[in-house]
Structure formats: structure tokens, C-alpha cells
C-alpha positions, -999 to +999 in steps of 0.1 A: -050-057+088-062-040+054-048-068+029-039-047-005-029-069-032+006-054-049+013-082-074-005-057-108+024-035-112+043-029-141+074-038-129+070-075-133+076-086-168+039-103-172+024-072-164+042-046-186+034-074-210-003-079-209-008-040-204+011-036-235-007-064-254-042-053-240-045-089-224-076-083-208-079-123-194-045-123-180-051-086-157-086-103-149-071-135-132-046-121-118-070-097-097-097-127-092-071-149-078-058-117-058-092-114-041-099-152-040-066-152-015-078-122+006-069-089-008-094-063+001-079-038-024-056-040-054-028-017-058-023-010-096+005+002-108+014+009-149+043+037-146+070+017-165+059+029-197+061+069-184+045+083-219+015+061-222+014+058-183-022+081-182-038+056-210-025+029-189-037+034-161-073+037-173-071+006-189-058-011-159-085+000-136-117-006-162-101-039-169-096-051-130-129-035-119-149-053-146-137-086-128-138-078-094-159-054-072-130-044-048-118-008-048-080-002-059-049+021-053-045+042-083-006+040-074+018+069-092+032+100-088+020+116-122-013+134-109-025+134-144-023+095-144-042+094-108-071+119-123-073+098-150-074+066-131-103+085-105-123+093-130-130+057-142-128+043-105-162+025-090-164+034-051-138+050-033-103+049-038-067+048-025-042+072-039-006+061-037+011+087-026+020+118-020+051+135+004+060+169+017+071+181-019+051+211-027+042+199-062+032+168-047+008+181-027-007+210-049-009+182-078-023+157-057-040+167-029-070+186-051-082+152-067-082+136-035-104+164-023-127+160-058-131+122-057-135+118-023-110+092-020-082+079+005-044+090+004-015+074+014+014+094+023+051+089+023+070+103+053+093+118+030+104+158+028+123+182+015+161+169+027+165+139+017+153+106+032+148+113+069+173+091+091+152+093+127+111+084+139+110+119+150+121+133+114+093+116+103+069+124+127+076+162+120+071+155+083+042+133+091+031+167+110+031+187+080+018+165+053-016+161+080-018+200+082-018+202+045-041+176+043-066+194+070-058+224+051-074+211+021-102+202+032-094+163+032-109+143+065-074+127+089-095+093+084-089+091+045-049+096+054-027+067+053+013+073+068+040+053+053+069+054+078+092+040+044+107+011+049+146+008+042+166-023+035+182-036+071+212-050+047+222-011+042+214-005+082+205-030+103+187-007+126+164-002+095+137-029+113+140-010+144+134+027+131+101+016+111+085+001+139+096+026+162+081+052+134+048+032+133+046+035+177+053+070+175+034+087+150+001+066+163+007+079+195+008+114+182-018+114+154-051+090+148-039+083+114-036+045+099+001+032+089+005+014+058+038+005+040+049-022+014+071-048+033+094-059+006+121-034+005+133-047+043+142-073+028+166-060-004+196-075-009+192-106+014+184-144+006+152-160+016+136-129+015+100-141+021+111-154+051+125-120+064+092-098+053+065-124+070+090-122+103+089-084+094+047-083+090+045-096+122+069-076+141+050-045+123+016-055+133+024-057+167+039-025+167+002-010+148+006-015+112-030-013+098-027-018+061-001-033+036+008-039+002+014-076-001+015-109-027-018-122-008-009-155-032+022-160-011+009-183+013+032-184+044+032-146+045-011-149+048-008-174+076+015-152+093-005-128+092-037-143+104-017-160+136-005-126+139-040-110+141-053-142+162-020-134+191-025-096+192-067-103+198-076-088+164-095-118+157-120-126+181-123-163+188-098-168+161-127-177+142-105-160+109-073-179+115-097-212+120-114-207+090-086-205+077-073-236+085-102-259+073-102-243+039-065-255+039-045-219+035-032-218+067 
């Protein structure tokens, strides 16, 4: 599974914090120790602070790439803020996200197109949030034709099946996964999702998004946004790859093991 590192968001206090203060030594370490724990990709995320959000953003993504040589998810709405972000990006990027909401997708889907770089998209419409896998298989439908539309390669598409708390449903689980079977038996698109919200609500909710990661990568989850520093959910996920065969000879989940993180 694609490993994307979700922990440089401006959401957590430290964060807003050192992106307001400029702290260019405390963004650094927190992406080397990201990548040191086995994030291929680091989300970034600055759209707390709405009005500087654009200047942000460019910050953010200079600052981390000047540390590490990993590409990053230029993660917000605001497609000036993603443009910005692009244009100071080294290799190729993920952008984070758009839905079937046409300003979404005129805004959006253009700089995909003009930096050549990877989209995630949210299995979200026009209604409301969609209840059923087969709502969101139709929207996942559309969103892909709009994507072909514009010129944009399936390959660069990543599908978010959204992931809702089971402690307002508890079928919530269920749905996702069965999203995740479904629209990879219809489309050869990759699934991502952040794990974190199956969880709200709930005590010990590490323990319900590692049991959640696993469940998700047997059903054919292929990337996720996750704290790679949080060490039981990395060792679930290498055991998880090792038991489904992704990981011939288990040579990752032994290597693992001797370097003492599993």
C-alpha cells in the first residue's frame, strides 16, 4: 500500500503554529521523521488560516521539499492554493481532491491537466453525501468521464469511497469496503481514503483504524493517508500486506522486524 504521511496539516496546533512562525526546522523534522517511518508521500495541508492559505501553502511545500525528496499532496479545495502549491512542486504530485461539484472540477481539473500530476477524488455529488456503494459508484462514473474528458490519464485518478464514522452508523465499515470491492470491479482506478474519521466519536481509536486498515486492504485499498509514526498501525499494515501476498517472502514485514518497528 502507497503510505502518505497526514501528520503536516494545519489542523494540529504545532503546525498552524510553525506555519505561522515560519519554523522552518520544526516542518523539516516533522517530514524527515515522516519518511524515516515509511511515508512515500506527504500530504500537506495549511487551509486553517483561509486568507493567507495560497502563501501557505507555497511555503509548506519549498520548506518540506528542501528536506526530503518525496513528492507531496498539495491537499485543499481552493484551486488557487493548489496552482500555487504545483507550481513550486519537484516531480509529480497528488492533488487532494476534487468531487462531482462543477466548480470543482472546472477549477481543478485544468491544473491537474497542466502539471501533469495525480488527483484524488471524493465520491461525493451534487445531493448530499451518498448513503449506498452504488451511489457512489455512479458518481465515481461521472467524476472518471470528466476526468477522460479532460484529457487526464484513469492511472493518475485516485477514488475516495469517504469514510463515515461507524458511531453515527454502524454499517459505516461495511459500506466503505463494500465501495472499495465495487468500484474496482467496475473501473481500474486506485482507492485511497484517510482512515481516521471511522473511528470519530469512539475510545481507543487507534485501535479501531489499524483493525479498519486491515479490513480495507483486504477488500483493495491501495493508498492511505496515515500517522506513519504510529507504530502499531505500520505493523498492521505490513502483516496485512505479508497475509494478502503483497509482500513476497515477507521479506518487508521481516525487515521490519530486525530494525525493531514491527
Amino acid at each position: 500500500m502507497f503510505v502518505i504521511g497526514e501528520r503536516i496539516n494545519a489542523s494540529r496546533k504545532t503546525i498552524l503554529q510553525a506555519i505561522q512562525e515560519r519554523n522552518v526546522q520544526f516542518i523539516q523534522e516533522e517530514a524527515k521523521k515522516q519518511v524515516e517511518a515509511g511515508a512515500q508521500m506527504l500530504d500537506v495541508n495549511a487551509g486553517v488560516r483561509v486568507q493567507q492559505e495560497v502563501d501557505d501553502i507555497e511555503w509548506l511545500v519549498k520548506t518540506v521539499q528542501e528536506k526530503v525528496d518525496i513528492p507531496l499532496c498539495i491537499d485543499s479545495p481552493n484551486p488557487k492554493a493548489i496552482e500555487k502549491g504545483l507550481k513550486n512542486h519537484k516531480g509529480k504530485a497528488l492533488v487532494n481532491s476534487i468531487t462531482l461539484q462543477k466548480d470543482r472540477l472546472e477549477g481543478i481539473l485544468p491544473l491537474v491537466k497542466e502539471y501533469n500530476s495525480m488527483i484524488v477524488a471524493l465520491t461525493l455529488g451534487t445531493s448530499g453525501m451518498p448513503e449506498t456503494a452504488q451511489e457512489r459508484l455512479e458518481i465515481c462514473s461521472g467524476i472518471i468521464e470528466a476526468v477522460k474528458k479532460e484529457g487526464i490519464p484513469i492511472e493518475s485518478l485516485y477514488v475516495d469511497p469517504l469514510v463515515q464514522p461507524i458511531s453515527t452508523n454502524i454499517k459505516n465499515c461495511l459500506i466503505t469496503l463494500d465501495t472499495i470491492r465495487t468500484i474496482k470491479n467496475a473501473f481500474p482506478v486506485k482507492i485511497i481514503m484517510g482512515l481516521s474519521n471511522i473511528s470519530f466519536g469512539l475510545p481507543e481509536r487507534r485501535l479501531i483504524n489499524r483493525t479498519f486498515l486491515a479490513m480495507a486492504l483486504a477488500a483493495g485499498l491501495d493508498a492511505a493517508l496515515i500517522d506513519p509514526l504510529d507504530k502499531d498501525m505500520m505493523s498492521t499494515l505490513l502483516t496485512g500486506e505479508a497475509l494478502l501476498g503483497q509482500d513476497e517472502y515477507c521479506l518487508n514485514y521481516l525487515a521490519s522486524f530486525r530494525e525493531g518497528k514491527t
